[in-house]
Structures are given as C-alpha cells and as structure tokens.
N, C-alpha and C positions, 0 to 999 in steps of 0.2 A: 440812864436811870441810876439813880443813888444807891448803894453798896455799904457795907458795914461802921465805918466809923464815919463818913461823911453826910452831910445833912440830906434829911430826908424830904425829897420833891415828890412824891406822888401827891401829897395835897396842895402843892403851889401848881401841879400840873394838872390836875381835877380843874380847879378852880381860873385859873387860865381858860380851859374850855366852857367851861361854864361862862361865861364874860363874853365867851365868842371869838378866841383870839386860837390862831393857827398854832398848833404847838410841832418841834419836830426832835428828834431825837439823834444821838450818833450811833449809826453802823457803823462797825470795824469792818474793814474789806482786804484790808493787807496789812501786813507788820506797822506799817506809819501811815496809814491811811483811811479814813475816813469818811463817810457821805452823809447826810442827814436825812432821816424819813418821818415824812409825815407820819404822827400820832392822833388819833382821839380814840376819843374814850371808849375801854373796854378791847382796845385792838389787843390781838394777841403777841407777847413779845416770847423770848427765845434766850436762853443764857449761852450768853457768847463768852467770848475770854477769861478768864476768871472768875465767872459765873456770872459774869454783867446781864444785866438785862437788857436787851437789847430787841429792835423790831425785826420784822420777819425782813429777810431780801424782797419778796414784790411789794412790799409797801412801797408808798408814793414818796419817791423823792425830791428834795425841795433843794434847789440854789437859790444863791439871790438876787440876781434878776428876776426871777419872780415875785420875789417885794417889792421890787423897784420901778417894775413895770405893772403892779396892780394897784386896785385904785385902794386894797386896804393899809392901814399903817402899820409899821413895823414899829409898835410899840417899847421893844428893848429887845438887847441883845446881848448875850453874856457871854463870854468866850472866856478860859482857864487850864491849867494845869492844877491836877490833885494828885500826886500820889506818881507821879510819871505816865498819868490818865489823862488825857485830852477831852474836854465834855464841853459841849454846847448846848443853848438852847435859845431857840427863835420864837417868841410872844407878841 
C-alpha cells in the first residue's frame, strides 16, 4: 500500500475490486523477502516496516501459477522499485 510521498492506490485498488479483478498485496517476511497476499475490500491490514501497510500473515497468498493455471486473466502486472521499496501489484 502507498506511503507518504508516493502515489496513492487505495482508489485504483477499490476500483480494481469493484471491476472484479483479484488484487494482491506485498508482505515483507524477511530482510529481502517478499510474498503476496490476497486483498479485498475492507481486509484488515497491519503496519509493518516503516509503518507500510501491509496484510495480515494468514491472509491468502497468491503465486503465479495460479494465474496461469486459472481460467481468469491477469489483466496487468506491475513490478518496481521506490525508494529501496520493492511493491507489486497483481489486477
């Protein structure tokens, strides 16, 4: 989830859902590590690392053979660096 000077996704992530389109988030789980958990709406998230917002650990985690092997489309996919931040997001 978006943080102080960088662009703000809760309404591209609202509306993502709204559309019907899977959205998933990053969990930090180690120094340089990573996993992505499913998101919808209203889930409860957690400030992790420098107050990032972030999902809870039992939320549902998503790879991507599960896009690959489901019948829905993975729509787009964004991968980047902000800040020495690593953030994705699966639509």
């Amino acid at each position: 989830m978006s943080m102080g000077g960088e662009p703000v996704t809760d309404e591209i992530i609202e509306r993502a859902l709204e559309d019907g389109k899977r959205v998933g988030i990053p969990l930090c789980v180690g120094p340089h590590e990573m996993v992505v958990k499913e998101y919808k709406s209203g889930d409860e998230l957690a400030r992790g690392a420098f107050g990032i917002r972030e999902p809870l650990a039992e939320a549902t985690e998503i790879n991507a053979d599960e896009f690959r092997s489901s019948n829905s489309s993975l729509r787009g996919m964004l991968e980047g660096r902000t800040k020495n931040r690593a953030w994705c997001w699966l639509l």
